[in-house]
C-alpha positions, -999 to 999 in steps of 0.1 A, spaced: 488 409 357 452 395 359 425 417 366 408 402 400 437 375 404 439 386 444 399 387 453 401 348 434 428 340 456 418 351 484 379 335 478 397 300 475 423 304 499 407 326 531 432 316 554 457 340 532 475 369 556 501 379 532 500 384 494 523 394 470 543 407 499 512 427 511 489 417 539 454 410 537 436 438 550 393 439 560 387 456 533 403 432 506 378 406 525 354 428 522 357 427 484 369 391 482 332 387 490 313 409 471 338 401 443 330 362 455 292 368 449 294 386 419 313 359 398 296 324 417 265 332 395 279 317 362 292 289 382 260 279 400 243 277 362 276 262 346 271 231 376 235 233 368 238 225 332 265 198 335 237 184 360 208 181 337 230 165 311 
């Protein structure tokens, strides 16, 4: 299994109640978005370099 599979998931796909036979519960939001945060960072820079080529 992938480590963080569920917090991507759930950051692309919000409107998730169930996963893996397991609701969604506050606190997996919760860390969808602090997980969201930390990991956006190398994707705002990756955009950013594809844009100033």
């Amino acid at each position: 299994m992938l480590q963080g599979y569920r917090w991507f998931v759930l950051s692309k796909l919000p409107q998730v109640m169930v996963l893996d036979f397991s609701s969604v519960t506050k606190a997996d939001r919760m860390t969808t978005g602090t997980w969201t945060k930390m990991n956006s960072w190398g994707q705002k820079k990756k955009q950013k370099v594809e844009d100033d080529e």
